[in-house]
C-alpha positions in Angstrom: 21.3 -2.9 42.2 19.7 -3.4 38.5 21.2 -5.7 35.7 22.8 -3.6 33.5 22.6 -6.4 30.8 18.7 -6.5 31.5 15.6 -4.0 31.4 12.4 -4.3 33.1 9.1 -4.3 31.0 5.6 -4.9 30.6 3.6 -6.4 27.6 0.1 -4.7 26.1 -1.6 -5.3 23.0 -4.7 -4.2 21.3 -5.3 -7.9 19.9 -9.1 -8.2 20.2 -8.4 -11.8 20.4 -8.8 -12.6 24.4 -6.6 -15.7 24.0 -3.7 -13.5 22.7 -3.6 -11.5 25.4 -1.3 -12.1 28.9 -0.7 -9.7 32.1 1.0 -7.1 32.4 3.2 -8.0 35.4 6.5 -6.2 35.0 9.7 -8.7 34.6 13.3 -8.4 33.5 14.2 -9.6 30.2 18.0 -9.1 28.8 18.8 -6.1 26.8 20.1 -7.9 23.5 16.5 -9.8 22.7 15.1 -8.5 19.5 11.5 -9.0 18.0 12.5 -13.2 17.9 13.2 -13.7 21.6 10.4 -11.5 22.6 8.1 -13.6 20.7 9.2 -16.6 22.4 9.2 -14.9 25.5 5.2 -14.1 24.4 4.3 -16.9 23.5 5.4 -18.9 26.8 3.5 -16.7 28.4 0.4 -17.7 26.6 1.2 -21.2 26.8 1.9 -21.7 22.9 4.9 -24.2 23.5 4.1 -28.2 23.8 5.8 -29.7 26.8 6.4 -33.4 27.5 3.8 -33.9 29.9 1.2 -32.6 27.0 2.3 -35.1 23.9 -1.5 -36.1 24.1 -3.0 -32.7 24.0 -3.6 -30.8 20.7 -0.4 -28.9 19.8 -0.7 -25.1 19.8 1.8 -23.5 17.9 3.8 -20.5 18.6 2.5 -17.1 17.1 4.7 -14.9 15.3 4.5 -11.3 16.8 5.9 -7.7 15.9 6.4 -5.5 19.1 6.2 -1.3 19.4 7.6 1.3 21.9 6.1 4.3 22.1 4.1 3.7 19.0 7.8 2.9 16.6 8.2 -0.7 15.8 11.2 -2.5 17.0 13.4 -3.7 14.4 16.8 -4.1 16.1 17.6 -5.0 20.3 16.2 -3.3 23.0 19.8 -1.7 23.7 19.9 -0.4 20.1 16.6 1.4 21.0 17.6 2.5 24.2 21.3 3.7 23.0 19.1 5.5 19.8 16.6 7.3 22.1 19.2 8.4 25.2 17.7 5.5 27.4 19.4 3.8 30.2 18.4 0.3 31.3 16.9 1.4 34.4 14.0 2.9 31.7 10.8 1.0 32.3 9.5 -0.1 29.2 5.9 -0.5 27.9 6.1 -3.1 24.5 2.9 -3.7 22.4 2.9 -6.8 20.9 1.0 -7.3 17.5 0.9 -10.0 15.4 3.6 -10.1 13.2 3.7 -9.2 9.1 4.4 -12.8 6.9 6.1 -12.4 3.7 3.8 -11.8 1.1 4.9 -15.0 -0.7 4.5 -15.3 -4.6 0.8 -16.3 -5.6 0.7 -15.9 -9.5 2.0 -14.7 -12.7 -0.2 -13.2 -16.1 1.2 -12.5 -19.0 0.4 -9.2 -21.1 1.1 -8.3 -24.5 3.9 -5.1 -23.7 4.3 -3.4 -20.7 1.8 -2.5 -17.5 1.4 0.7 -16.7 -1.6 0.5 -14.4 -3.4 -1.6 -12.1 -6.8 -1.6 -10.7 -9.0 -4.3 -9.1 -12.4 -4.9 -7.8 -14.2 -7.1 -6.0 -17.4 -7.6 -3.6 -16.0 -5.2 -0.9 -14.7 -2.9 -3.4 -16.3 0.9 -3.1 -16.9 1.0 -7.2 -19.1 -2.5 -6.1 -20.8 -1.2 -2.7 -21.5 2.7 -3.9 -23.1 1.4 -6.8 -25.6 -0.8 -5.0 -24.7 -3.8 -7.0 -23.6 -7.4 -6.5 -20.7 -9.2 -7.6 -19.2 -12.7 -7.6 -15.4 -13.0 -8.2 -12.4 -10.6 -8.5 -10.9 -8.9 -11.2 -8.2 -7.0 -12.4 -8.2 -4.4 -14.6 -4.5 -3.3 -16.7 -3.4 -0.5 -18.8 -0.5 -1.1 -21.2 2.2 0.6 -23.7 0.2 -1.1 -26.7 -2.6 1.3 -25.7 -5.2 -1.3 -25.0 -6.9 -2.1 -21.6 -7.4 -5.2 -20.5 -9.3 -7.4 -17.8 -8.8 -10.3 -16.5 -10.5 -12.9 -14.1 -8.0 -15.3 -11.4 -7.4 -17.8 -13.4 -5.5 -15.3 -16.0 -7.7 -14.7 -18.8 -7.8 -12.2 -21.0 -11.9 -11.7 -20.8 -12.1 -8.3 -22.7 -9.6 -6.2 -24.6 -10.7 -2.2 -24.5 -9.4 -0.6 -27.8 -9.4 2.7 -28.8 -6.5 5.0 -27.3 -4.0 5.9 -30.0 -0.9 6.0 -27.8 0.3 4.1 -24.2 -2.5 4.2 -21.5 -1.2 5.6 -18.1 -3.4 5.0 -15.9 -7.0 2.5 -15.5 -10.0 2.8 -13.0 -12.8 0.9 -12.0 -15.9 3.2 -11.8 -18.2 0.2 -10.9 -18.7 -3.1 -12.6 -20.5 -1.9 -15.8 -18.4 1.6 -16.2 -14.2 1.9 -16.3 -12.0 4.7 -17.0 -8.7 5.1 -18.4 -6.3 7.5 -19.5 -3.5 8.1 -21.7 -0.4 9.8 -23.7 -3.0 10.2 -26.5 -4.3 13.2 -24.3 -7.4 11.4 -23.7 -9.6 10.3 -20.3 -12.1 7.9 -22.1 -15.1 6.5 -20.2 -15.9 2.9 -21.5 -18.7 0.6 -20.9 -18.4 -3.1 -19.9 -20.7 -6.0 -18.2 -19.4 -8.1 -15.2 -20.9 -10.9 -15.3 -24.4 -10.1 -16.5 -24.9 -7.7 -14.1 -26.6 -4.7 -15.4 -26.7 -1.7 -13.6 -30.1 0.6 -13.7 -29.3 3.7 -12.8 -27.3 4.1 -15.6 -28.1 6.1 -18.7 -30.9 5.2 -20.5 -29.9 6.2 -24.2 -26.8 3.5 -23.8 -28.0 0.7 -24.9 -26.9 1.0 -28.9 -23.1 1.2 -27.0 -22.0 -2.2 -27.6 -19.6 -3.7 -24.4 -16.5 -2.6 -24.5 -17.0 0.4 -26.2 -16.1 3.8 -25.7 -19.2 5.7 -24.1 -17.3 9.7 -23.9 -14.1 11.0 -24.9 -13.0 13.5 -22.6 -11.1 15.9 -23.8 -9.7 18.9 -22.2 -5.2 18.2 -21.7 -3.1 19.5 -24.3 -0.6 16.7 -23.1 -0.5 13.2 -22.2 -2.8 12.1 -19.3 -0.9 9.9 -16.6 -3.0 9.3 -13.7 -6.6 9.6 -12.7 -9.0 9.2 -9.3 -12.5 8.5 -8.9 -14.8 9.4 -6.2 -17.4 6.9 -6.4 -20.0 8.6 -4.1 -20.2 11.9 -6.1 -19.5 10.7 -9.4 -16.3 12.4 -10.3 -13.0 12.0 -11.7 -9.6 13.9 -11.4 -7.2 13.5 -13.7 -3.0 14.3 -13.6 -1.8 16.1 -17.0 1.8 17.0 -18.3 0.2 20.1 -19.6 0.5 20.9 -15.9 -2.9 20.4 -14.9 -5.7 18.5 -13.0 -8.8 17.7 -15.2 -12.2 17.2 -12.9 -14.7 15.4 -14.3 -17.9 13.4 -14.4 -18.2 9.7 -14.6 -21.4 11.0 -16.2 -20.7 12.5 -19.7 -24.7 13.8 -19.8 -22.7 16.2 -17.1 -20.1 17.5 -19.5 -20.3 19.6 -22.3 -20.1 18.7 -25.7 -17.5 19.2 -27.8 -17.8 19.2 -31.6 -15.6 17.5 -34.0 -13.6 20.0 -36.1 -13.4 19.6 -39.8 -10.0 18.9 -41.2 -8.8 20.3 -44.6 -8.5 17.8 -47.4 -6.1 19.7 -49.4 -3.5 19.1 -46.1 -1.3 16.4 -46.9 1.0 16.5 -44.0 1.4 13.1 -42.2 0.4 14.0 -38.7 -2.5 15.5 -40.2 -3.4 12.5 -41.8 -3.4 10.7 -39.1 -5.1 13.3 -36.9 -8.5 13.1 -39.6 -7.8 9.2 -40.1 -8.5 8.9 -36.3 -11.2 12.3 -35.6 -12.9 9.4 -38.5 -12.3 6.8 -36.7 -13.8 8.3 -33.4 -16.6 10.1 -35.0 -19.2 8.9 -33.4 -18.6 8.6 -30.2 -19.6 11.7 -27.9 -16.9 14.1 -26.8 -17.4 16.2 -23.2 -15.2 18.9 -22.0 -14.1 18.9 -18.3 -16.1 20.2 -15.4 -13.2 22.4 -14.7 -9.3 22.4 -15.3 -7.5 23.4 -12.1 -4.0 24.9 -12.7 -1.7 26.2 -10.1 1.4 23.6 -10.9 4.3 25.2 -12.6 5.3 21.6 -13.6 3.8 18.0 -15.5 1.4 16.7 -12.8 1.9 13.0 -11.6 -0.6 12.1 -9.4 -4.0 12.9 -8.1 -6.4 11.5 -5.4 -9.5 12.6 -3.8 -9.1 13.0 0.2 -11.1 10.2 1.9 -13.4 12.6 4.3 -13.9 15.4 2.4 -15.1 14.6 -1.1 -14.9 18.4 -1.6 -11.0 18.2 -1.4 -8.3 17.1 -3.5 -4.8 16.2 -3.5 -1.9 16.7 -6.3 1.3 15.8 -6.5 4.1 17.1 -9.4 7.5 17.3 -11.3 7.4 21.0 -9.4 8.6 19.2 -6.3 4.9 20.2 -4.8 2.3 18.8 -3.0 -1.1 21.0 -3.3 -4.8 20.7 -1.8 -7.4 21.9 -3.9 -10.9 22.9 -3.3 -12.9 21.1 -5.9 -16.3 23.3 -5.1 -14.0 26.9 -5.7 -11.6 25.0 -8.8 -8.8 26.9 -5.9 -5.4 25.8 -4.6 -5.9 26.2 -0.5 -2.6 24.5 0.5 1.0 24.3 -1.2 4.0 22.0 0.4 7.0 22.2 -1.3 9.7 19.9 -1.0 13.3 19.2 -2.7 12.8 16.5 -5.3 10.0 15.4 -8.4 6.9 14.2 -6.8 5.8 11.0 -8.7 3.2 9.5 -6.9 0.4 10.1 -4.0 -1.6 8.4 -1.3 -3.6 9.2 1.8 -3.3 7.3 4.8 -6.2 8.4 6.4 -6.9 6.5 9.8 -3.2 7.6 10.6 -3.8 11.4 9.2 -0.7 11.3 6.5 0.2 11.9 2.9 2.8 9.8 1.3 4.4 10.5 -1.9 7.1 8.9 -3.9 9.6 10.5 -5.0 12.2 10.8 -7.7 15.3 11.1 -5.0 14.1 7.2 -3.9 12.4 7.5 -0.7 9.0 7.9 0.1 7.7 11.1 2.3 5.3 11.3 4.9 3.2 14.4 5.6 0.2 15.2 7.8 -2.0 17.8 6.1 -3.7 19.6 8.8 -0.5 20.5 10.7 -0.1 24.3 9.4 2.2 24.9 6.6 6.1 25.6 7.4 9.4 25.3 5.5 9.8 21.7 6.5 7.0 19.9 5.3 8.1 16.3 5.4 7.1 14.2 9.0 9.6 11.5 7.9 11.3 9.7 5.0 11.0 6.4 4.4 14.1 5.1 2.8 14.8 1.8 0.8 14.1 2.1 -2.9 17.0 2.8 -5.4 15.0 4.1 -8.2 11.8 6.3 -8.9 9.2 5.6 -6.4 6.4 5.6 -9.3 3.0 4.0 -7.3 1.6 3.3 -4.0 -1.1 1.4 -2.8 -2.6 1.2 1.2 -3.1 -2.1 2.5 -6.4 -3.1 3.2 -6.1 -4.5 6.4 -3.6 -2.2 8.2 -3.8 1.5 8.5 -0.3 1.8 8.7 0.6 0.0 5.7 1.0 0.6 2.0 3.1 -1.1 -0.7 5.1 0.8 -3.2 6.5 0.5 -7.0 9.4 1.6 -8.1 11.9 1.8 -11.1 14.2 -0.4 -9.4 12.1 -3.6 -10.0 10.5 -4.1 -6.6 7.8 -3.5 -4.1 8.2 -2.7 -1.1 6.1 -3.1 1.9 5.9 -0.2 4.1 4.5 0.3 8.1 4.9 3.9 8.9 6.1 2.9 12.3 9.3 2.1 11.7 11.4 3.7 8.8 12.9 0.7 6.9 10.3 -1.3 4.9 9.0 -4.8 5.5 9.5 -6.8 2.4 10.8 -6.4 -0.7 9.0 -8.5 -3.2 11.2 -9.2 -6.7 9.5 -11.0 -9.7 8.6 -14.6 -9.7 12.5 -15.3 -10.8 14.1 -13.2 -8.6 14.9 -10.8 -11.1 14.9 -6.8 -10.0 16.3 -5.8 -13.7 12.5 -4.4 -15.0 11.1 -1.2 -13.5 7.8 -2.1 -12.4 5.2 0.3 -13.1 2.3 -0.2 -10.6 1.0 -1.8 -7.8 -2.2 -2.1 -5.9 -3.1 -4.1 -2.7 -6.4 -5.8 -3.2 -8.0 -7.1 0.2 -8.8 -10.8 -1.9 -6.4 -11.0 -4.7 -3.9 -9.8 -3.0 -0.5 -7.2 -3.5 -0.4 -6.5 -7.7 2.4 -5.6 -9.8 3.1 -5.0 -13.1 5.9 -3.5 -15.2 8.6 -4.0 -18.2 8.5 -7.4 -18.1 4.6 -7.5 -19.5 3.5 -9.6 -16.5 0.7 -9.2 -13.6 2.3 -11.2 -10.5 0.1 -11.4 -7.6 1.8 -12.0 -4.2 -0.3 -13.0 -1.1 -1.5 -10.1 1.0 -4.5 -11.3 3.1 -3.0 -12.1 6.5 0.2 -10.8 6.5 -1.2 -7.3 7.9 -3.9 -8.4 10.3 
């Protein structure tokens, strides 16, 4: 008669690694062992643990691994699992064995001049880099701030170019390629800007730009009649959506020969009025520089839109996510809403996961929800929630070596490190201090640099995240 204090099972894994892998002969291992035990029991298996008789020999030491059933990672004992699911011991169990997640340890820390509201990075394997048919050197980050300016920075925490212009707190930043960013912000404004990376000079680029100094506005795009909080750019067909509080998505080009012009109006000098002195002190100020009007405004939210992203098949399709407590797909050829999820709470963020066919969005009730779009619409729209943050879930970013993994931003000072297989996050990563007192803003997982953060507390902090996913 079985053990009931045991369970027979068999290891697999998907490690491409030959040396990583070991039989699958069935054998009985106790209930109680969690991720721990089962890595030791692993590794023995593979002959990671020195023995007396092999003091001589090169040491190989043991391998940290993760272990799924039935495609959900195990984070407690096997009897917890088998007690959650309606499992007896006698169950025969299948466990996949990965190689575990590491912390993402503290790398480095920038300083800013106020607050980070944005985050975006590039580097050689970066899309803005490869879809433009260029060739960079080193990594970069790119920041927007409350003090309206956007900055870059190289890795050893310089300050190489300071972007000025926007008359009010930037929301959000993008890399279109290395000579072209964009950025948004509660001025009502999506301005294109030129820059240089390195000397690199791209070509194809408009011919008529060369009086643009670096650094300089190239278009004002205008077309929100609120502030502009978040932006996405499709690299391969040049275009950019925007998120507006007026309740709607701008789409754009990331060429303003593209757009329409707008003209300056003329203000009336007999108006003394301060905001209308301001208003004609910057129109002045701005003069100059060209002025487009959007390919199209899409409207359909009855709310301030938070997020928008293009969906990572189709360039055709778009995603948006608002304070409506919506989720909508749009048709970017037709300017038409095709799909509407609704679910209880604000919407503040949005990212596809598209090797694992899901939609997460933060939201302002804390957790994080989980969607597949092509399943058919119905009242219950959610797959799962993911649970852990205590504040407004305001940013995520996917990791660049896992399709199941994305970090997230939230109000309550941390980041948190998400697998979709199991419901409880990884890692939480604090500030270099330990501190969770400042909301952090952003975040974006850079396959080089590493996980980036930035929030109140006017600092970029980089923590490691090459290796802890593979």
């Amino acid at each position: 008669m079985p053990d009931k204090n045991q369970i027979k099972i068999r290891f697999t894994t998907n490690e491409e690694d030959e040396s990583l892998k070991v039989e699958g002969t069935p054998l009985f291992v106790p209930i109680s062992l969690k991720r721990f035990g089962l890595s030791e029991i692993v590794n023995h298996l593979l002959g990671n643990y020195k023995t007396d008789q092999e003091e001589e020999e090169e040491e190989r030491k043991p391998i940290p691994f993760n272990f799924l059933i039935n495609g959900e990672l195990l984070r407690t004992s096997i009897e917890d699992y088998l007690v959650r699911n309606g499992l007896s011991s006698e169950a025969f169990l299948t466990i996949e064995y990965t190689r575990a997640i590491l912390p993402p340890s503290f790398q480095a820390s920038f300083n800013n001049e106020d607050w980070i509201s944005s985050i975006d990075s590039i580097n050689k394997t970066s899309t803005a880099v490869i879809d433009s048919q260029l060739t960079i050197t080193d990594p970069k980050i790119l920041s927007g701030s409350y003090d309206g300016v956007v900055r870059t920075y190289n890795m050893s925490g310089k300050v190489e170019k300071q972007y000025v212009g926007h008359s009010a707190p930037i929301k959000s930043v993008k890399w279109i390629s290395p000579t072209r960013i964009v950025s948004c912000g509660n001025d009502k404004q999506v301005r294109l800007w030129k820059t240089s990376y390195e000397g690199v000079v791209d070509q194809n680029e408009e011919n008529d730009e060369d009086e643009i100094e670096d650094g300089r506005t190239l278009a004002i795009l205008e077309g929100h009649k609120a502030p502009v909080v978040n932006l996405a750019v499709n690299q391969k067909t040049k275009r950019i959506l925007s998120a507006g509080y007026d309740n709607a998505i701008g789409f754009w080009s990331t060429n303003y020969k593209e757009m329409a012009k707008i003209e300056i109006p003329d203000y009336d000098s007999n108006v003394v009025s301060t905001s209308s002195k301001k208003r004609r002190k910057m129109a002045l100020q701005d003069s100059t520089i060209r002025r487009r009007s959007p390919l199209s405004l899409l409207s359909g939210h009855t709310e301030p839109v938070e997020g928008v992203i293009f969906d990572a098949y189709d360039t055709t399709v778009g995603y948006s996510v608002s304070q409506d407590h919506t989720i909508k797909t749009w048709d970017l050829v037709t300017s038409r809403c095709v799909d509407t999820r609704t679910t209880g709470f604000s919407l503040l963020s949005v990212l596809q996961l598209p090797q694992v066919n899901l939609i997460a969005s933060g939201s302002s009730a804390r957790h994080i929800n989980l969607h597949d779009p092509r399943v058919s619409n119905t009242s219950e729209v959610v797959n799962a929630k993911l649970v852990g943050h205590t504040n407004f879930v305001v940013g995520l970013s996917a990791s660049p070596h896992n399709a199941n993994m994305f970090a997230s931003s939230s109000h309550d000072g941390t980041v948190k490190v998400w697998d979709v297989r199991a419901d409880k996050s990884l890692y939480t990563i604090t500030r270099e201090d330990g501190s969770t007192k400042k909301k952090i803003f952003d975040v974006c997982w850079d396959n080089e640099i590493g996980i980036i953060s930035g929030g109140e507390d006017k600092k970029i902090q980089i923590n490691k995240g090459t290796d802890i996913a593979k």
